[in-house]
KEPABA-789911 format. One record per residue: residue in one letter; x, y, z of N, C-alpha, C, O in turn. Coordinates in steps of 0.001 Angstrom, whole numbers, padded with zeros to 6 digits, always signed. Atoms other than C-alpha are relative to their C-alpha. Layout:
BEGIN
AXYZXYZXYZXYZ
...
END
This chain:
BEGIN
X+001060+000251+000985+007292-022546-027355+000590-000704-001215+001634-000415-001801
X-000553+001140+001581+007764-025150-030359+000435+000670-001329+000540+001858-001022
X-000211-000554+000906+008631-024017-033529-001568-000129-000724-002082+000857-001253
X+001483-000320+000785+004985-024977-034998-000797+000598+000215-001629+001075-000557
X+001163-001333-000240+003191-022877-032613+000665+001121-000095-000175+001901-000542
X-000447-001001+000688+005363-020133-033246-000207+000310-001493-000069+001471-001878
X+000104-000359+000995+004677-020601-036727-001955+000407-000444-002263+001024-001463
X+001337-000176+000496+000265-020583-036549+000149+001090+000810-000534+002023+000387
X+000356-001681-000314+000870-017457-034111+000318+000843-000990-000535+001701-001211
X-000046-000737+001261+002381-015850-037154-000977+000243-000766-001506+001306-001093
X+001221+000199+000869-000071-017108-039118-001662+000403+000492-002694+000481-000176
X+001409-000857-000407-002904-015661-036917+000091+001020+000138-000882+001774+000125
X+000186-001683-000267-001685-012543-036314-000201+000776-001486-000758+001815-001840
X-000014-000926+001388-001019-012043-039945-001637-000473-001022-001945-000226-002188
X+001597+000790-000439-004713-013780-039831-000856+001397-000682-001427+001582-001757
X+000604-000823+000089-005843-010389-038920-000013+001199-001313-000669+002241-001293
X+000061-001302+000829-005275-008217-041853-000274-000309-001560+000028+000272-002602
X+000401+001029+001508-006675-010755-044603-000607+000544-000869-000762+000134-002019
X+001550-000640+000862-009310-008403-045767+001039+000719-000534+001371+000461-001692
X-001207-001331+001005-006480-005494-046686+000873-001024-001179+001234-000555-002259
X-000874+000353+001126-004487-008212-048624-001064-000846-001054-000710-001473-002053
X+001128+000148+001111-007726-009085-050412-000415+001023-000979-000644+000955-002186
X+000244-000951+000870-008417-006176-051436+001119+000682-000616+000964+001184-001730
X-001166-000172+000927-005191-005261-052469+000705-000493-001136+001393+000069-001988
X-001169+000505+001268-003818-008032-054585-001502-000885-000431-001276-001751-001277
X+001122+001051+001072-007706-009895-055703-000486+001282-000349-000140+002418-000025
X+000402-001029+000943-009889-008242-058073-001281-000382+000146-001172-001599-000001
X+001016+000058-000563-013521-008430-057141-000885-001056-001395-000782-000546-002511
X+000533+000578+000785-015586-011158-059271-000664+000208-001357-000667-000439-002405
X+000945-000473+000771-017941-008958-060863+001031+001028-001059+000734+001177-002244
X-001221-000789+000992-014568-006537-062347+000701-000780-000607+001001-000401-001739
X-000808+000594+000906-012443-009442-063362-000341-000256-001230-001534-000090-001486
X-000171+000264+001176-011688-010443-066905-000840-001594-000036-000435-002448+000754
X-000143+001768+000040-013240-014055-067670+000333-000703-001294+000652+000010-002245
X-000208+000727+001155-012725-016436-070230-000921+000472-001282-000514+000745-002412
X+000895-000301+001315-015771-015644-072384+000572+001440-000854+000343+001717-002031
X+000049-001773+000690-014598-011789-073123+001296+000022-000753+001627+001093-001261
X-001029-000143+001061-011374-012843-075095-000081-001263-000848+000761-001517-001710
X+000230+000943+001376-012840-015915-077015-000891-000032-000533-001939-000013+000113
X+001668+000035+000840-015443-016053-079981-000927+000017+000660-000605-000491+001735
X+001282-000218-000754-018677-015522-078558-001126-001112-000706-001731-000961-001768
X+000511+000891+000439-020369-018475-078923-001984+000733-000633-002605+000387-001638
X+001619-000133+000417-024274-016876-079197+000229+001700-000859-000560+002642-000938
X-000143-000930+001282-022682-014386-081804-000707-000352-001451-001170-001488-001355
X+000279+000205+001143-023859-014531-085373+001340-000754-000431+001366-001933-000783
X-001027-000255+000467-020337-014150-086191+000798-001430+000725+002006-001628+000853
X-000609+001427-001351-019570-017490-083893+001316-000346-001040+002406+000176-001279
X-000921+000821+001304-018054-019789-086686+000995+000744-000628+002163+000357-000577
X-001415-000818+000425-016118-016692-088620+000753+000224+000638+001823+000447+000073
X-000904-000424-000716-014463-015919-085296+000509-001658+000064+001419-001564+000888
X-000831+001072-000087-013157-019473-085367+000812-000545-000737+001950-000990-000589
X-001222-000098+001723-012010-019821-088856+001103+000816+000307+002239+000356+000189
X-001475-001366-000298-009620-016504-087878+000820-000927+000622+001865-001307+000092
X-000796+000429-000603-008581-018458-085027+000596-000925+000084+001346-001114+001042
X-000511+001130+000822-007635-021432-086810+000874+000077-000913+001849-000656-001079
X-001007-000499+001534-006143-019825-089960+001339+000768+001183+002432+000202+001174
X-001356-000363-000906-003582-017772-087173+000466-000732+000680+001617-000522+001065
X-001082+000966-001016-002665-020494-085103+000391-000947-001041+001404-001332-000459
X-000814+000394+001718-001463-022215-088466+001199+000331+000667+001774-000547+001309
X-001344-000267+000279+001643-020216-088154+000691-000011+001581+001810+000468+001762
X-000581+000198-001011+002218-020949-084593+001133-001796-000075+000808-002913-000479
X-000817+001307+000014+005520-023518-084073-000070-001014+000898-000464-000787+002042
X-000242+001068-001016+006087-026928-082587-000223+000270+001283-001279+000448+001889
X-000452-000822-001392+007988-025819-079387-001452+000439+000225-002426-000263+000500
X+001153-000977-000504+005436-023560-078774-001353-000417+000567-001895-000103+001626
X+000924+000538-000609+002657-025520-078857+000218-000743+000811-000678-000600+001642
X-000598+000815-000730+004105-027795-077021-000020+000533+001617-000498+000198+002701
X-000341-001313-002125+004994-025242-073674-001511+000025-000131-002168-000926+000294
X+001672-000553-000169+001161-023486-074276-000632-001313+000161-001684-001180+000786
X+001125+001332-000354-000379-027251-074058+000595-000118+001512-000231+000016+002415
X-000780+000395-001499+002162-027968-070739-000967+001369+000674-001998+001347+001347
X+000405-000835-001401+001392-024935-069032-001687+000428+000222-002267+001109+001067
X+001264-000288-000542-002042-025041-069565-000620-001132+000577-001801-001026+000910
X+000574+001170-000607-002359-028898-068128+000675+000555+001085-000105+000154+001949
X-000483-000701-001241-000321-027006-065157-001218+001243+000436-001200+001409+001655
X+000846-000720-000399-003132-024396-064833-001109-000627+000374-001788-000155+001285
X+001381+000780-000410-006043-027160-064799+000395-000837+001592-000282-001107+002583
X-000232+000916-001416-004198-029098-062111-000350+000615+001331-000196+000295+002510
X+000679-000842-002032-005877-026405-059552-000352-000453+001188-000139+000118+002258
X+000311+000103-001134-007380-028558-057479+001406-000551+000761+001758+000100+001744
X-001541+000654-000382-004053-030299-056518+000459+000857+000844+000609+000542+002025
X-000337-001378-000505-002935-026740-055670-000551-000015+001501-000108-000296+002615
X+000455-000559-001741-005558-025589-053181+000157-001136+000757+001080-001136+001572
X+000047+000902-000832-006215-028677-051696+001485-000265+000948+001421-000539+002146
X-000919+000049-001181-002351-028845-050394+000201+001170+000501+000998+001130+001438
X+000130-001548-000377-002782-024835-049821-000655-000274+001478-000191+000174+002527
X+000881-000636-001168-005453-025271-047290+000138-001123+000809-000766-001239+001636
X-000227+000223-001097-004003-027709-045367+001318+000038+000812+001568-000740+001733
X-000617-000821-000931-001234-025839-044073-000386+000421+001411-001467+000805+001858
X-000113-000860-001500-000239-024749-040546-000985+001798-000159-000713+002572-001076
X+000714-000895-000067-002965-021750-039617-001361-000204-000876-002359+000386-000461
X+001041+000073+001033-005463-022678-042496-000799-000847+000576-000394-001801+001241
X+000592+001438-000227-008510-024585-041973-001401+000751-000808-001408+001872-001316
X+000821-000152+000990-012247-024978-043695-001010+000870+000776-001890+001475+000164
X+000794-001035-000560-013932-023001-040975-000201+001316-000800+000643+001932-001451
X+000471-001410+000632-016049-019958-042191+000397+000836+000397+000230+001848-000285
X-000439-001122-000186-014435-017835-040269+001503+000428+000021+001972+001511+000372
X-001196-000351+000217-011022-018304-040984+000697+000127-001077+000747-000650-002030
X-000506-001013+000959-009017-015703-042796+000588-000385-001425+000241+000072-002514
X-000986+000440+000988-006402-017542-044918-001061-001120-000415-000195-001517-001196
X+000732+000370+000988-009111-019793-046505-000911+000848-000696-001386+000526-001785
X+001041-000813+000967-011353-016959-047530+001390+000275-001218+001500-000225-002337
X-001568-000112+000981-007544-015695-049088-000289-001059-000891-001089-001005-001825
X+000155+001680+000906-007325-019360-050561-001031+000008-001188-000850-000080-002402
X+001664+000482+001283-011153-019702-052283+000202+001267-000925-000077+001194-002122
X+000393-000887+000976-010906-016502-053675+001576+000242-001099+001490+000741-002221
X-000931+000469+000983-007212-017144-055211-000382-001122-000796-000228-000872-001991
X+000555+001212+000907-008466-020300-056753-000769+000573-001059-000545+000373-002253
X+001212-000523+001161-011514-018364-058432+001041+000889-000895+000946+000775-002117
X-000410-000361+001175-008889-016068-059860+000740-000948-001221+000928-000655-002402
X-001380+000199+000520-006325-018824-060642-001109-001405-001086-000750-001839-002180
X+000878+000772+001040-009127-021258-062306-000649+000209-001152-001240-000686-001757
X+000307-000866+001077-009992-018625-065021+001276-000059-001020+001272+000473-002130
X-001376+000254+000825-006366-019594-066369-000660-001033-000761-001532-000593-001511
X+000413+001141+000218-007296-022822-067363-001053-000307-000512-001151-001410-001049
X+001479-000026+000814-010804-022292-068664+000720+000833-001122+000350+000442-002230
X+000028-000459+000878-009513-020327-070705+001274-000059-001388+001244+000470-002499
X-000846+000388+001050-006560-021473-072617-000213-001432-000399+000105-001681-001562
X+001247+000932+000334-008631-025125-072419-000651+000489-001471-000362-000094-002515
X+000825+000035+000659-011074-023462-074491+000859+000163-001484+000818-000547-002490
X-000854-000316+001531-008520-021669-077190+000816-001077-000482+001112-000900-001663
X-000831+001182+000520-006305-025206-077593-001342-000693-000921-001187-001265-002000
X+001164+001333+000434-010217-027025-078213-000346+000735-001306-000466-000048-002248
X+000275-000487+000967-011078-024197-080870+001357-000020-000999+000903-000160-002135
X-000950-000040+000734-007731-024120-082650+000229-000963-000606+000877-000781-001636
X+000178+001363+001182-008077-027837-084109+001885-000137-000125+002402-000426-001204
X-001352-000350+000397-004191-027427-083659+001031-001770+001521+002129-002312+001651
X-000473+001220-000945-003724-030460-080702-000850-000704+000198-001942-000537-000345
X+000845+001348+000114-005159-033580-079726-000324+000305+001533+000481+000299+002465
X+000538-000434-001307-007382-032575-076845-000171-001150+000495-000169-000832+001684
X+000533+001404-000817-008228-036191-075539+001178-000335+000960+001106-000817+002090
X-000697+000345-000611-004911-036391-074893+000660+000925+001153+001277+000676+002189
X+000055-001098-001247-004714-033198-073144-000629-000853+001202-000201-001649+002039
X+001280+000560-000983-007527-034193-071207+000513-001221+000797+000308-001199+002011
X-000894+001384-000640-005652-037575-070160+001051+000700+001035+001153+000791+002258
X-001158-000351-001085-002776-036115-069092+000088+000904+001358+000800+000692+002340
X+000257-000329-001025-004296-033320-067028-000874-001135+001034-000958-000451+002054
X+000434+000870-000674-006050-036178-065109+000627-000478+000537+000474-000413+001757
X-000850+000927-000365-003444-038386-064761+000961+001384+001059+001202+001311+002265
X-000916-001265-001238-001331-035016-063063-001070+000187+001197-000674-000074+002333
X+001034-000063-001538-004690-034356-060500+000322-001084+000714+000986-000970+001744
X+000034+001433-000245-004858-038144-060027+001808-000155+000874+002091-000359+002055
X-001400+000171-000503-000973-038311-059586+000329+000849+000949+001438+000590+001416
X-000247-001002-001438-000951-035492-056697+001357+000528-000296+002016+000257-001300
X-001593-000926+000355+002416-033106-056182+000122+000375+001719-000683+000989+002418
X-001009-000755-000931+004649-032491-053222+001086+001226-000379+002073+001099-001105
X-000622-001071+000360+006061-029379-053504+001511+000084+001102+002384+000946+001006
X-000702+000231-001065+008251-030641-050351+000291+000922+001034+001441+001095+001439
X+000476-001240-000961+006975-027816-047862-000465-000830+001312-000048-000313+002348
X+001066+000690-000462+004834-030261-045943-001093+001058+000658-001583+001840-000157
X+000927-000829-000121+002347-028247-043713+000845+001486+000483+000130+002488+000465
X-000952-001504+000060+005035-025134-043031-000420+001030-001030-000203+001039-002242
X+000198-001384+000931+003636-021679-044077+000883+000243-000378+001017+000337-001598
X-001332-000797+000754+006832-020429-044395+000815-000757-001602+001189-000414-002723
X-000484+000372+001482+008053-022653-046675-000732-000344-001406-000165-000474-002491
X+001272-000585+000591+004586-022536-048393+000319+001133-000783+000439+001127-002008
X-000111-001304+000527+005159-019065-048907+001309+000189-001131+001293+000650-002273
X-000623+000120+001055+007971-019432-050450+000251-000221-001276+000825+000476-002113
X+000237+000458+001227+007360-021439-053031-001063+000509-000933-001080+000303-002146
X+001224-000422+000709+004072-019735-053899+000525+001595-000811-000101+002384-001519
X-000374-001510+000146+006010-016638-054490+000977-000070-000812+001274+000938-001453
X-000675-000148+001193+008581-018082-056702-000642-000920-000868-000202-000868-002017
X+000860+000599+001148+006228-020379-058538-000705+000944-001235-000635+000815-002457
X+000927-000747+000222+003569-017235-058772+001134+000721-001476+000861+000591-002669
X-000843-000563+001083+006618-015322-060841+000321-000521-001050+000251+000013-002157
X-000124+001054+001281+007710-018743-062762-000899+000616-000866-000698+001637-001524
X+001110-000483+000530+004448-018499-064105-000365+000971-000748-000850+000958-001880
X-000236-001569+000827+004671-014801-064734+000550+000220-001228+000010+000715-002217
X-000906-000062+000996+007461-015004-066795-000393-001087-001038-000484-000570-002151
X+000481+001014+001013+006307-018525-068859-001596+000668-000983-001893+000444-002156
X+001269-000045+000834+002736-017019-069697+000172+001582-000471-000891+002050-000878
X-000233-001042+000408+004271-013471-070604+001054+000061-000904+001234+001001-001679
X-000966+000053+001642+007238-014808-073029-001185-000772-000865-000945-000567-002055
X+001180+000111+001190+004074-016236-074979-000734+000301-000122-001382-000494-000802
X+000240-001235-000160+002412-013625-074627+000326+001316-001503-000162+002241-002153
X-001429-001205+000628+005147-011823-076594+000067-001161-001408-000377-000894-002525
X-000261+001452+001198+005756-014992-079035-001682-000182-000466-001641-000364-001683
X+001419+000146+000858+001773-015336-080079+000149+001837-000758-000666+002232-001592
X+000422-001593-000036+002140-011424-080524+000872-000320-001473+000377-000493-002587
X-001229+000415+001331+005634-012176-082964-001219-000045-001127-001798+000887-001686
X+001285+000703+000412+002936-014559-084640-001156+000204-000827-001542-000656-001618
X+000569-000996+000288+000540-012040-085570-002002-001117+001199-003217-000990+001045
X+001152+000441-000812-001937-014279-082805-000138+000891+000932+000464+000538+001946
X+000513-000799-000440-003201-011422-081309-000931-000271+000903-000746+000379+001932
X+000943+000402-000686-006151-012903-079678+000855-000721+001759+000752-000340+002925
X-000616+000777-000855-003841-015626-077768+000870+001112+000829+000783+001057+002055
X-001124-001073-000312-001305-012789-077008-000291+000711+001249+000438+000741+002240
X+000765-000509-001088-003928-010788-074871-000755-001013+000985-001155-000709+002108
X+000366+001147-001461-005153-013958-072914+001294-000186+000691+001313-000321+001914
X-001001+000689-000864-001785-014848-072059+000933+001166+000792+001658+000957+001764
X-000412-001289-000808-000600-011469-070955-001025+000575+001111-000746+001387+001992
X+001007-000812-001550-003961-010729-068556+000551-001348+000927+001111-001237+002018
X-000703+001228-000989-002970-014454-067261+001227-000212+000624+001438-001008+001539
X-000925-000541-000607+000198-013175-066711-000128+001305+000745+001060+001457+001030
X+000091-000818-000566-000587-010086-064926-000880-000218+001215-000745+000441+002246
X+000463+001082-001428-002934-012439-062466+001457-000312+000582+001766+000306+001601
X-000898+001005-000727+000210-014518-061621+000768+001534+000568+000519+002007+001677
X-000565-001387-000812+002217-011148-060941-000383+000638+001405+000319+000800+002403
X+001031-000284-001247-000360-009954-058495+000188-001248+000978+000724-001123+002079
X-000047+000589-000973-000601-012983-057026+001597-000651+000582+001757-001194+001675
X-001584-000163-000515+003457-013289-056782+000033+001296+001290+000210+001018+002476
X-000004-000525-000423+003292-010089-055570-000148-000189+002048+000635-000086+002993
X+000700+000225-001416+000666-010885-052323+000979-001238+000723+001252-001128+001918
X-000547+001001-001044+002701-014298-051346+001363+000538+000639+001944+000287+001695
X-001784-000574-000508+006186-012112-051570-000397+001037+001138+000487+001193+001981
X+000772-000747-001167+004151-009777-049130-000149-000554+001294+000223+000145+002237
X+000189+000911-001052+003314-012425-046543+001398-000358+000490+001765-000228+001657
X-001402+000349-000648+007040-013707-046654+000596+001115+000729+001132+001200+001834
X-000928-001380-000743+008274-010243-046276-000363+000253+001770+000442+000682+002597
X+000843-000745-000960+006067-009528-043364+000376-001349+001154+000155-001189+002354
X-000402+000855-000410+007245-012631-042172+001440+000196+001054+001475+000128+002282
X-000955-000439+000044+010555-011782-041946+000474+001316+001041+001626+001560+001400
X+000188-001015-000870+009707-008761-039704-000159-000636+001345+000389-000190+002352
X+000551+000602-001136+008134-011187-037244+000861-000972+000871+001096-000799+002067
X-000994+001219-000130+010464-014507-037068+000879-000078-001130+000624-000754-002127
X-000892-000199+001024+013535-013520-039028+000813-001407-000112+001061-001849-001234
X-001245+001265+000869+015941-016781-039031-001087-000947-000405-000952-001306-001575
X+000428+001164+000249+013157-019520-038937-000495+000628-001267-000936-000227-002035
X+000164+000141+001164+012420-017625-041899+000568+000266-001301+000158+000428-002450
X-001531-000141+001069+015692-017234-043609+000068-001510-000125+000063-002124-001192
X+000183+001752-000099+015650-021104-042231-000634-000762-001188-000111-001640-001873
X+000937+000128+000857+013169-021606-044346+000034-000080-001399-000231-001031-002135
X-000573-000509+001116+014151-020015-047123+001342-000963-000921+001239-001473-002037
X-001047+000286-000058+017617-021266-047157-000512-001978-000607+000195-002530-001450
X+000452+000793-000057+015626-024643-047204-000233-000548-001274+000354-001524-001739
X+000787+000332+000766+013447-024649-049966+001108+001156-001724+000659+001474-002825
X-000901-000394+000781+016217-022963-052149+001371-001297-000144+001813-001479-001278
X-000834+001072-000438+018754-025795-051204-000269-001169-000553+000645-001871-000986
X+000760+001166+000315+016348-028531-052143-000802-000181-001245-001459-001146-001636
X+000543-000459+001572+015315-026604-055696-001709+000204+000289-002318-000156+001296
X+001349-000256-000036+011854-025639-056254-000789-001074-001159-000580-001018-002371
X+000808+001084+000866+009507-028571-057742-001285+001003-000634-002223+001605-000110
X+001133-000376+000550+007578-027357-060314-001286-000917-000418-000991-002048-000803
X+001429+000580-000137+003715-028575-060574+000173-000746-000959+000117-001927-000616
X-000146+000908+001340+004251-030051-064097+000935-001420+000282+000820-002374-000487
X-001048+000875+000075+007048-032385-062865+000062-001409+000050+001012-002170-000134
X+000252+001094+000272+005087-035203-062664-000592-000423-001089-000842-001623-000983
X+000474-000285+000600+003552-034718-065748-000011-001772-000794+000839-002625-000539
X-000142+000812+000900+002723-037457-068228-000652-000549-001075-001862-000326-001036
X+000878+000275+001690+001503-038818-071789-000926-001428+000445-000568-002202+001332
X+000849+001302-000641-001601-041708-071572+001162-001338-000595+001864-001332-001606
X-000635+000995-000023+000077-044895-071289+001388+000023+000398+002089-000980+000264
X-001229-000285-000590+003294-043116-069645+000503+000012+001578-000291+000383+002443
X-000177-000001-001192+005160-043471-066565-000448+001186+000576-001030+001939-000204
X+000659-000964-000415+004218-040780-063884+001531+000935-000114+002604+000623+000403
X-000955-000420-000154+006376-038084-064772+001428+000404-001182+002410+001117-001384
X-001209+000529+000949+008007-039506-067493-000009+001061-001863+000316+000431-002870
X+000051-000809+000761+007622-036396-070216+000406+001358+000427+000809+002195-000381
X-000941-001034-000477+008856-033772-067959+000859+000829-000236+000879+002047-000058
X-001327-000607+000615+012017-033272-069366-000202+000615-001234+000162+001754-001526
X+000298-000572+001589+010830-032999-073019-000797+001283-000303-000697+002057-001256
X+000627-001528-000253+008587-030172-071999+000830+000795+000064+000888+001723-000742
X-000787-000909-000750+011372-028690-069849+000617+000570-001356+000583+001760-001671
X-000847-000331+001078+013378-028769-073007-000580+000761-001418+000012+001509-002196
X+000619-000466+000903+011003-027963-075335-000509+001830+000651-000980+002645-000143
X+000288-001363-000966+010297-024623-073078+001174+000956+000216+001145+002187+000211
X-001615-000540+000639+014156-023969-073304+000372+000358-001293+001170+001230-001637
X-000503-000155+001301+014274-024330-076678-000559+001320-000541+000112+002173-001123
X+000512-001455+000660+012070-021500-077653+000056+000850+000916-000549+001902+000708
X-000410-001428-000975+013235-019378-074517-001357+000309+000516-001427+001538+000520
X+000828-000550-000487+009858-019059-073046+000419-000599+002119+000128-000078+003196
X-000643+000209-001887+011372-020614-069267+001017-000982-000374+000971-001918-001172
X-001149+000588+000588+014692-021647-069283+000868+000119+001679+000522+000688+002714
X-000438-000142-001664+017319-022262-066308+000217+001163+000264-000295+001569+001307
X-000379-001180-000640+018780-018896-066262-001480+000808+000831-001456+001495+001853
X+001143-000962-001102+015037-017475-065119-000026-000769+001446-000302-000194+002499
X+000086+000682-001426+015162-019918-062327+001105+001017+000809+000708+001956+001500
X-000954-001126-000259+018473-018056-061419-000718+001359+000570-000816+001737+001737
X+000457-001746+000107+016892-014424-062002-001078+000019+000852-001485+001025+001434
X+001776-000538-000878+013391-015404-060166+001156+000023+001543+001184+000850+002454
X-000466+000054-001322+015739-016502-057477+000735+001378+000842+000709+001705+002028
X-000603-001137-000671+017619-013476-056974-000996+001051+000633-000963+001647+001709
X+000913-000745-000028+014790-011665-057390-000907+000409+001421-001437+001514+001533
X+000511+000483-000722+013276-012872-054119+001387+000866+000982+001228+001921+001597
X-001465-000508-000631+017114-012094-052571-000469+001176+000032-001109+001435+001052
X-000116-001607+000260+016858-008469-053592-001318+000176+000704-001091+000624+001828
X+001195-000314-000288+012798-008186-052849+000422+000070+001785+000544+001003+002579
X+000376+000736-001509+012921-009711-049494+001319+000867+000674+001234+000951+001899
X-000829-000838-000947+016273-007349-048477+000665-000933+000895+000710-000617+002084
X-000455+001095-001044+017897-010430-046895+001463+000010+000278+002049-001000+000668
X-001401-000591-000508+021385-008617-046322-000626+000389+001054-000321-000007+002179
X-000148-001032-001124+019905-006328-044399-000920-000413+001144-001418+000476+001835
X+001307+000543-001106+017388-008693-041870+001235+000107+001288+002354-000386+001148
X-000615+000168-001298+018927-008242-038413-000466-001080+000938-001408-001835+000695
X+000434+000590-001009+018799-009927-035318-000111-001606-000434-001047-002171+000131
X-000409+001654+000246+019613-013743-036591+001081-000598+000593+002235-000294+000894
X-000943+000975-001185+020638-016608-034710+000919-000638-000860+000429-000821-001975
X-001669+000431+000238+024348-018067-035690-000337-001201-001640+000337-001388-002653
X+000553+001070+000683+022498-020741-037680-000584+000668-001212-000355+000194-002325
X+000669-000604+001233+020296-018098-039933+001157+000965-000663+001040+001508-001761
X-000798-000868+000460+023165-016176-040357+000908-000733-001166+001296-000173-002191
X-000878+000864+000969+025204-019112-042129-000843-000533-001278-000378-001043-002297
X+000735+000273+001144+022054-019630-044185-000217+001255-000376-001070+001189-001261
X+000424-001449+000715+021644-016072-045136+001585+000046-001190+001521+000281-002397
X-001012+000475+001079+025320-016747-046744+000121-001044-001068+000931-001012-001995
X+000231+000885+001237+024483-019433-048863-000700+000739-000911-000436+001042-002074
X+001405-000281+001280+021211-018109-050174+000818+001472-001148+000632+001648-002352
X-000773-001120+000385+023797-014589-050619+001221-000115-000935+001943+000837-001228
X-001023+000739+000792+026243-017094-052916-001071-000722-001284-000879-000789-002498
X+000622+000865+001065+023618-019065-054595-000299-000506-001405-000353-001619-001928
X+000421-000218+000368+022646-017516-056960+001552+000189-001549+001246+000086-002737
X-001452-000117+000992+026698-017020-059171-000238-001130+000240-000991-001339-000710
X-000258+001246-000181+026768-020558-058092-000733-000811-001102-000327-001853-001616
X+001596+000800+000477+023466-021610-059899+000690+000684-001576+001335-000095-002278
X-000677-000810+001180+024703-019088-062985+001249-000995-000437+001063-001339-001604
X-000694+001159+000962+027688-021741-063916-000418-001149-000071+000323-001910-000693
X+000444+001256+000047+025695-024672-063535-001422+000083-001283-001799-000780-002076
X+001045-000406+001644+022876-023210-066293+001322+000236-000803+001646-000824-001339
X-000549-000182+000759+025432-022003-068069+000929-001757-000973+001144-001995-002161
X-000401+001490+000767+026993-025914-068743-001211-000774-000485-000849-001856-000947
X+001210+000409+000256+023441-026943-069531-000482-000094-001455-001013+000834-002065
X+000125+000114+001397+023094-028457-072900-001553-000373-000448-001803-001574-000556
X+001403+000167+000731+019357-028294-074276-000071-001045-001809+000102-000502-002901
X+000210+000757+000996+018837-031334-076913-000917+000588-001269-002122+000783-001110
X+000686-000581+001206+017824-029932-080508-001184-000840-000619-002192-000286-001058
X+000960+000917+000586+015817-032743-081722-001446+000325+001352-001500+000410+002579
X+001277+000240-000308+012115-032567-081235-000752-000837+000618-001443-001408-000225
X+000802+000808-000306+010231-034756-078780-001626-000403-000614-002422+000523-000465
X+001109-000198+000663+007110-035815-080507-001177-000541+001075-001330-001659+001567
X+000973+000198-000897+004344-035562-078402-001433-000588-000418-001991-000515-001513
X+001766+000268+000518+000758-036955-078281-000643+000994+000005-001562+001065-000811
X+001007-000615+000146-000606-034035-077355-000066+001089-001395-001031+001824-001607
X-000525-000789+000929+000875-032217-080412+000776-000604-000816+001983-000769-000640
X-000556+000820+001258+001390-034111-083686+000375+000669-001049-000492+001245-001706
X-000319-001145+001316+003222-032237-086375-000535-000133-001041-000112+000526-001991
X+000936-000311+001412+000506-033064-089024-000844+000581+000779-001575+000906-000156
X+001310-000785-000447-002167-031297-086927+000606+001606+000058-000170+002556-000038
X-000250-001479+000045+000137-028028-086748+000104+000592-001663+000276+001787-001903
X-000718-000288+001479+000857-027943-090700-001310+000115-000657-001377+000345-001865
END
């Protein structure tokens, strides 16, 4: 049998138990959090005073900062980009009755409530130049993303599971940094938006694991793979209107380093993290081939640790369009 139909029998057997990992790691429509219940209430009396607040506190928010919170929230709008290469993976398809797209639509509905809703708090804060937001998330849909998986669940999974954590960790150090701040409001959006991505880290590191039970090297293989070849983050093509595709990337990256909200060493730490989760000492029964990749991925990680560590982050300020330092002052 091929290696691809070995990989949609996986994917159907683990087909069958879609409803338990629905209800385990989604949160039912009518219970979730949405955007409206942590920003001003527009058909309040009180509309306008709740916007003044949230204007006068994001005042004392810095550069950097805005800078990451504008990036990662043109990385949260880029959703459709997402599903659309989600659901056409090995096992997935648009049929009504199959499992891993109901999974799919109803991750989207949680993961599109990101994005409405830190959208709305950048447009009320009078603190960035939304047009140019607005450009650039376009130009990222428009510009598409290889995550370099092609249609392979496994290596799908992978990435969704150390992205899902990225994520975790980027929208929970600002989180913590609006909190510093005394932005309280922002603080609690970006910590429930981090406790989504967790959950949904959680469910993809679930699938791999379970994986791993089923077809252990092709999915150490796998692994070994998409660790080897770095993990492309969604932003990486990112870019300013009238900019190459891509070509602001770095200044984010750096600007996201600079104030410690994602920096290389978490790349490191998510990575291990995955090591340790996933128990990948102790997977038995691997062929000669997964075994020599179970030693890399079991080195990688000290390896990756002196190569952040020589990693010089540039002090000077990129000045962005979407964030002009007379609109923060």
């Amino acid at each position: 049998m091929s290696i691809q139909n070995v990989r949609l029998e996986v994917m159907q057997f683990l087909e069958l138990k879609i409803d338990s990992f629905v209800d385990e790691y989604l949160i039912p429509v009518e219970k979730i959090w949405q955007p409206t219940d942590l920003l001003p209430n527009s058909q309040s009396e009180n509309f306008f005073e709740e916007v003044r607040e949230l204007r006068e506190i994001a005042k004392e928010l810095p550069y950097d900062f805005w800078v990451t919170l504008v990036g990662d929230t043109i990385t949260e709008e880029a959703l459709p980009t997402y599903e659309s290469w989600l659901m056409d993976i090995e096992g997935v398809s648009q049929k009504p009755d199959n499992g891993w797209s109901k999974w799919l639509r109803q991750w989207t509905g949680e993961e599109n409530r990101h994005g409405d809703t830190l959208n709305k708090y950048l447009y009320l804060s009078g603190r960035v130049n939304m047009r140019e937001v607005e450009i650039t998330t376009q130009h990222l849909i428009k510009d598409g993303f290889d995550p370099g998986t092609g249609r392979d669940p496994y290596k799908n999974f992978v990435f969704t599971s150390f992205q899902e954590l990225a994520t975790y960790v980027s929208h929970n150090r600002v989180a913590q940094m609006a909190k510093k701040y005394g932005d309280n409001k922002l603080s609690k959006m970006c910590r429930l938006i981090a406790g989504d991505e967790m959950r949904h880290h959680h469910a993809y590191s679930h699938f791999v694991k379970s994986i791993f039970e089923i077809d252990p090297s092709e999915m150490m293989l796998s692994f070994q793979y998409m660790m080897k070849n770095k993990i492309n983050m969604p932003a990486q093509l990112i870019r300013e209107s009238g900019g190459k595709i891509g070509s602001v990337f770095e200044e984010f990256s750096n600007a996201a380093q600079r104030i410690g909200v994602y920096t290389a060493m978490d790349y490191v730490e998510i990575m291990q993290k995955l090591i340790t989760n996933w128990e990948i000492d102790k997977i038995a029964n691997l062929t000669d081939e997964a075994e020599k990749a179970r030693d890399y991925l079991m080195k990688l990680p000290a390896r990756m640790i002196k190569v952040s560590e020589r990693l010089i982050i540039p002090q000077e300020e990129y000045v962005f369009k979407w964030v002009q330092p007379a609109l923060i002052k």
